[in-house]
C-alpha positions in Angstrom: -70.7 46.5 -33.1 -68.3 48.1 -31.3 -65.7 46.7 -29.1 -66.1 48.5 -25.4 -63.1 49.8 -24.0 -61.1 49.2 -21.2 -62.4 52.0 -18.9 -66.0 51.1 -19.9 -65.4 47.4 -18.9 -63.9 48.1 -15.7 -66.7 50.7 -14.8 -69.2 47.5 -15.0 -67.2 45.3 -13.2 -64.0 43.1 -13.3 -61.5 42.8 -15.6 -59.7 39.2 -16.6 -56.0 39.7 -17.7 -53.8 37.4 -19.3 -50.8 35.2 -17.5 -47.4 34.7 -18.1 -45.7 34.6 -21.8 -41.9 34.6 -21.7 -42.2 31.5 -18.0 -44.5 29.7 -20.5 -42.6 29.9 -23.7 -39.6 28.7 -22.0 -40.6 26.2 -20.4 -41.9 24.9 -24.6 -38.9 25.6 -25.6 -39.5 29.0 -27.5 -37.6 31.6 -25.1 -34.1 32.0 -23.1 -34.5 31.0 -19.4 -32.8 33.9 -17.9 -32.9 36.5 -21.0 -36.9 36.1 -21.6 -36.6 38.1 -24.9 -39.4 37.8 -27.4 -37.4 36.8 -30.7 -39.9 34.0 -30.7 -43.0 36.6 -32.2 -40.9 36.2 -35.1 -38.7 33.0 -35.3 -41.9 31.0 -34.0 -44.9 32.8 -34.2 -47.4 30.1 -33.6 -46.1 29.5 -30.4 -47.0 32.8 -29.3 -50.0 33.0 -30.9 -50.9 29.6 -29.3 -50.3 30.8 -26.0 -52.8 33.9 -26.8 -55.3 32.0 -27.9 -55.2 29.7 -25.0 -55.6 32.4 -22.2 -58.3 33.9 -24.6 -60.2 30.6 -24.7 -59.4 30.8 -20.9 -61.6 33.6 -19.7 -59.0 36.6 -20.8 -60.5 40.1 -21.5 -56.7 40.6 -22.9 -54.0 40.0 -25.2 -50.8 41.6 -24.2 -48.7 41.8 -26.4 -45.7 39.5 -26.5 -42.8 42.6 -25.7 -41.5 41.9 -22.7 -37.6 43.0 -22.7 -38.6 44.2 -26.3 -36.3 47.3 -26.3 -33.3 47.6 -28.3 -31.4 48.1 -25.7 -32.6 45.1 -23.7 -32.5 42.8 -26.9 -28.5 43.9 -27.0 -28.0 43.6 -23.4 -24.7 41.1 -22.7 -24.9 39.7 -26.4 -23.4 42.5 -28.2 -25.5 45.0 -31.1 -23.9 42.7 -33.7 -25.4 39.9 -32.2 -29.1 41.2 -32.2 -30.6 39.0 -34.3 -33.8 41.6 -34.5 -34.9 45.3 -33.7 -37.5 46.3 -31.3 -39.6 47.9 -34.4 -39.5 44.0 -35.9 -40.6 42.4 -32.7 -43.1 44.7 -31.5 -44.9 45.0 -34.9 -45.0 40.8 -35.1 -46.2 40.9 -31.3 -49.0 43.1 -32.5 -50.1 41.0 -35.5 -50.2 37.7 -33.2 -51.9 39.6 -30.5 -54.6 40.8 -33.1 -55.3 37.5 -34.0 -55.4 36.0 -31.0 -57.9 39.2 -29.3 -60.2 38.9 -32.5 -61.2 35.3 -31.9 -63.2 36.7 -28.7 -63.4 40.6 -28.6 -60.7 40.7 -26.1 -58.6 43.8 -26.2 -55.1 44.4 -27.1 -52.5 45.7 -24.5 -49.2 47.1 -26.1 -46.7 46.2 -23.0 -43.8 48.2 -21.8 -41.0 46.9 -19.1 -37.9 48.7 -18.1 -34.8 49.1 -20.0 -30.9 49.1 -18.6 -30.1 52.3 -20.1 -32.0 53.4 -17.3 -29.5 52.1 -15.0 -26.6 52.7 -17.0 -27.2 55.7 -19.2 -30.0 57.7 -17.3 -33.3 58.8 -17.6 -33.3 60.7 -21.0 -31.4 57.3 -22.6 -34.5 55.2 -21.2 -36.7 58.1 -22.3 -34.8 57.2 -25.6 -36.2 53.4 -25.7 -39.8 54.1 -24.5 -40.7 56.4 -27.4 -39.3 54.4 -30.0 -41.5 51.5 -28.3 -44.6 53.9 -28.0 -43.9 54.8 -32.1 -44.2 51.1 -32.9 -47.6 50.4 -31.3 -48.7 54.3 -33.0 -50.5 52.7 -36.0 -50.4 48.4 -34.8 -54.5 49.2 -33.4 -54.2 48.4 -30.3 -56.7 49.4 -27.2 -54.4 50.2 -24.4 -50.6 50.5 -22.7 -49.3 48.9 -19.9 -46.4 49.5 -18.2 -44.8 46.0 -15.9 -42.3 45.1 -13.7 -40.5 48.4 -13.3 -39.5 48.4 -9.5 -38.2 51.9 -9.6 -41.0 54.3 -9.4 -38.4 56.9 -11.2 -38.1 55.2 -14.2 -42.1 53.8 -14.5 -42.3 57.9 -14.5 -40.7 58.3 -17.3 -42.1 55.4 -18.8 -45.6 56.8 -18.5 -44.6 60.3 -19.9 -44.1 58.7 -23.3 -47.4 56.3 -23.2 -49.4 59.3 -22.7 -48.1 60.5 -26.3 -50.3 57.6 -27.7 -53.3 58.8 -26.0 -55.2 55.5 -24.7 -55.6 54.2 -21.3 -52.9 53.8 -19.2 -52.1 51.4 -16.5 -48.7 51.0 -14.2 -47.9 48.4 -13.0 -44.7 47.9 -10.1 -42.7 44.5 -9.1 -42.9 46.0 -5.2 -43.9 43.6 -2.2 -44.0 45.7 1.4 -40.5 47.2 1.7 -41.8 49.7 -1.7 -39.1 50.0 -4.3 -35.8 49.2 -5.3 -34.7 52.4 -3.4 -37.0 52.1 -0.4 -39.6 54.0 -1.6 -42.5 53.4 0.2 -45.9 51.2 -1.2 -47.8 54.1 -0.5 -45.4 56.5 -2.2 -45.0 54.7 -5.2 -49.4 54.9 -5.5 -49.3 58.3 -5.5 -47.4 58.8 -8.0 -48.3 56.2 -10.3 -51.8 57.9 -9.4 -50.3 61.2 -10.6 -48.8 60.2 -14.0 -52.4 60.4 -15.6 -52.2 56.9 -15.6 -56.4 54.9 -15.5 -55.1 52.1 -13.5 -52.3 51.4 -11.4 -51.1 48.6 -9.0 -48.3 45.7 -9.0 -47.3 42.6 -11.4 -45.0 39.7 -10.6 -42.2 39.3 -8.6 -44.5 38.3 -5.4 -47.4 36.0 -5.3 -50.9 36.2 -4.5 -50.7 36.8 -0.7 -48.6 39.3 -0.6 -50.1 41.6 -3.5 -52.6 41.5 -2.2 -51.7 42.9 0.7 -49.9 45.5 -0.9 -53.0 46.5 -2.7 -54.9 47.2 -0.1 -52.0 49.5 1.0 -52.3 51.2 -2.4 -56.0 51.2 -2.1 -55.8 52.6 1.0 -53.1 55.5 -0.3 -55.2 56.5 -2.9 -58.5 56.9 -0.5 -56.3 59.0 2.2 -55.5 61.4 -1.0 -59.0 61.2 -2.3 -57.6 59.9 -5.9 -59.7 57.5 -7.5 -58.2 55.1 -9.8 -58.8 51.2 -10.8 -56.7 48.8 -9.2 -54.4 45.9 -10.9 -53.4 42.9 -9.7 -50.7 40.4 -11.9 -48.3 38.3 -9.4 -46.5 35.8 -9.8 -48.4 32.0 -10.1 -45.8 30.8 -7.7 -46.3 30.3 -3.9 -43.4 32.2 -2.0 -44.3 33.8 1.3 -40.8 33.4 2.4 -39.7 35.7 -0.4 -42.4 38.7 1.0 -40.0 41.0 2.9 -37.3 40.7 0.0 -37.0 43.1 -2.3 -36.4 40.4 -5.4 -39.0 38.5 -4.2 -39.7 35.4 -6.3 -35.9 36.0 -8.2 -34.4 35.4 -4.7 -35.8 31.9 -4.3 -32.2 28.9 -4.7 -35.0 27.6 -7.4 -35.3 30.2 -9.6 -35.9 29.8 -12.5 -36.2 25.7 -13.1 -37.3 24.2 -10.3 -39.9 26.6 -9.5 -42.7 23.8 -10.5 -43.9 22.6 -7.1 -44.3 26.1 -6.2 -47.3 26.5 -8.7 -50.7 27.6 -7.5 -53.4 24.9 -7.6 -56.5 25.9 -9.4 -58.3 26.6 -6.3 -55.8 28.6 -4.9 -56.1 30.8 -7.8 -59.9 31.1 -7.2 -59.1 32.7 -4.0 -57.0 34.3 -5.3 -59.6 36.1 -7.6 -62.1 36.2 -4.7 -59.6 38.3 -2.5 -58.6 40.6 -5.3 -62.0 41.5 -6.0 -62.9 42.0 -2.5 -59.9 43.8 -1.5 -61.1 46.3 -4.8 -58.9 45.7 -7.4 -60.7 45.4 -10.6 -58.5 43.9 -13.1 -56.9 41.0 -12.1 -54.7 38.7 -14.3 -51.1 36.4 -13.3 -47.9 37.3 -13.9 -44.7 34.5 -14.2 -45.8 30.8 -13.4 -49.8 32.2 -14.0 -50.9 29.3 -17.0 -54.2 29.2 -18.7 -55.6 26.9 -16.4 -55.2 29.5 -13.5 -56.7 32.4 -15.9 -59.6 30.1 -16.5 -59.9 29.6 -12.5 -60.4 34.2 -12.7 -62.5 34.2 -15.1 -64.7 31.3 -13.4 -64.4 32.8 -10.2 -65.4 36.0 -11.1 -68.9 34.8 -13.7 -71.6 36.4 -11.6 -69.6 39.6 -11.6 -69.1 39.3 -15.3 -71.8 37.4 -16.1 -70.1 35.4 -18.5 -69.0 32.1 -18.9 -65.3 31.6 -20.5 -65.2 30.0 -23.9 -63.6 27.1 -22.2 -67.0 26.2 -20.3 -68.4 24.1 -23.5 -65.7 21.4 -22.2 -64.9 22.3 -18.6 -66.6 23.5 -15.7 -65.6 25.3 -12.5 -65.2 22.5 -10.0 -65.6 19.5 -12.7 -69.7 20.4 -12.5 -72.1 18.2 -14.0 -69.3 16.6 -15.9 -68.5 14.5 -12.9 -71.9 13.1 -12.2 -71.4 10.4 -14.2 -67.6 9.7 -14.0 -65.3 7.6 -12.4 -64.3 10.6 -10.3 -67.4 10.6 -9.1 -67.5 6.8 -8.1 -64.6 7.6 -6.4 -65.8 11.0 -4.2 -69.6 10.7 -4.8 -71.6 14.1 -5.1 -68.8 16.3 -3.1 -66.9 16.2 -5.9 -69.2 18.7 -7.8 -68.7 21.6 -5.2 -66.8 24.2 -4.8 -67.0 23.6 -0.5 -65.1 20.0 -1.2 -62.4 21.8 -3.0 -62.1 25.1 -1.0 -61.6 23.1 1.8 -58.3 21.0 0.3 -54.9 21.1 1.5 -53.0 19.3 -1.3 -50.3 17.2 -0.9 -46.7 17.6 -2.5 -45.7 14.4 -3.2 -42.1 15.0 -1.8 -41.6 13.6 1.9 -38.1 15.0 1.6 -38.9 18.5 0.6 -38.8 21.4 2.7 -42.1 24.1 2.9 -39.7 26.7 2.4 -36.2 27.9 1.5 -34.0 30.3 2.1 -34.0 33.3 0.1 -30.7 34.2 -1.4 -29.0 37.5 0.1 -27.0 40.3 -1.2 -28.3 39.6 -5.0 -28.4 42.3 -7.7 -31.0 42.4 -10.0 -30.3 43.4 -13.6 
């Protein structure tokens, strides 16, 4: 049988992405908080490939492939080319083989990722141009079903980004770190749709940096950018799994925040919150929706549960779990505990959880005057 496409599944209804790899393999102990390189697709590959097959058993239509920051430039950025333990050619075709794995356990599809280079910044656009195509020839013969382009917050360079992923001729979808101020150079939200729209690319929206409230938000300002323009294209949604509405009007969003990156933890979306999350999404229009940073394979599971009647598929996980515990309550201690209220989704919906730290403000400050590299 053959494996339907990305287009095909998004034209009868939503899409479930994948969550965060480089957060999660840091936090195991498999990646460098602050660099987030992949060298671990190679030096431990059954990390990764646990990781995969945990969001696939999750609900995940896709495996992305584990190539964040997988350029050569990137991978030689403040360490030195001597230092570079591994080229992007080695760690993009490991990444593929793990992914393969992974996506073949579940006819999930296989998303060869792109993220933005600092020769872009420092060199210019033909340099970039330089890293993208040597990333595009390693996924040319690796099988995989589609590109997607994250966490470029300069609509300039996810331009040129895209003008090298067309070269491999599969769907395309863009995807921009931008919260309500637009990009890194004030390009407006609406701005940066219409081109993303006008790259060719199938499906365009935002990933990470801001979390769930406040992409959304900027997707229905994308939505709406699109509708004025009559362009029709399929909306994305990835943010970031943590909670950060302070963060919404700065242009680092998450990255600003005195906790980033280890003491992000009580930030972290319940599972509820990321069935609401998957509600709004879908409501708001956007059709594939997946998590970004601090987004774990519980909260994917939450998506894909979520979204069942739209899908009309149950997640691999539901032999052993249930949206909102289910029958598996009824006869548990849990259930002594709440009675039958436990077993709905209207007793959980309704929660406002506790933090556990009396001491502990709702908010911080953002940092000011930071430069992002």
């Amino acid at each position: 049988m053959v494996k339907k496409g990305l287009l095909q599944r998004l034209s009868e209804g939503p899409v479930v992405g994948d969550g965060s790899m480089c957060f999660l393999l840091e936090k195991r102990g498999y990646a460098k908080s602050g660099m987030f390189t992949p060298e671990a697709v190679i030096d431990y590959p059954e990390a990764v490939l646990q990781v995969h097959r945990e969001y696939v058993r999750s609900g995940a239509d896709v495996v992305q492939t584990a190539t964040f920051y997988a350029t050569d430039d990137k991978l030689a950025y403040g360490t030195g080319k001597e230092k570079v333990a591994y080229s992007s050619v080695d760690i993009n075709k490991a990444a593929c083989e793990l992914a393969r794995k992974a996506a073949s356990e579940n006819d999930c599809l296989i998303a060869g990722g792109f993220s933005p280079v600092p020769s872009f910044r420092d060199e210019g656009e033909e340099a970039a141009r330089k890293e993208f195509s040597k990333q595009a020839d390693a996924y040319r013969n690796e099988s995989i079903d589609f590109v997607i382009a994250e966490f470029f917050h300069d609509i300039r360079e996810i331009e040129v980004c895209a003008e090298e992923m067309r070269k491999l001729n599969l769907p395309i979808v863009l995807c921009m770190r931008i919260g309500p101020g637009g990009d890194v150079n004030g390009t407006a939200v609406e701005d940066c749709a219409l081109r993303m729209a006008k790259t060719g690319a199938d499906v365009i929206g935002t990933n990470c940096s801001f979390d769930c409230n406040t992409s959304i938000k900027v997707l229905k300002r994308i939505k709406a950018a699109l509708v004025h323009e009559n362009l029709d294209k399929y909306l994305i949604c990835q943010p970031t799994g943590f909670l950060c509405p302070e963060t919404e009007d700065h242009p680092n969003g998450f990255f600003s925040l005195p906790e980033y990156p280890l003491c992000l933890d009580p930030r972290i979306m319940t599972r509820i919150e990321a069935h609401r999350f998957a509600r709004q999404a879908w409501d708001a229009g956007v059709s594939y929706i997946g998590g970004c940073c601090g987004f774990e394979p519980h909260h994917i599971r939450s998506i894909a549960e979520e979204l069942e009647p739209e899908r009309k598929l149950n997640p691999p996980v539901h032999d052993m779990a249930r949206a909102f515990g289910g029958e598996f309550f009824k006869n548990s201690l849990t259930s002594e505990l709440r009675k039958e209220v436990l077993r709905t989704g209207d007793y959980w919906y309704s929660m406002n959880p506790a933090s556990g730290r009396p001491f502990s403000s709702s908010v911080s400050k953002p940092k000011t005057g930071m430069k992002f590299q």
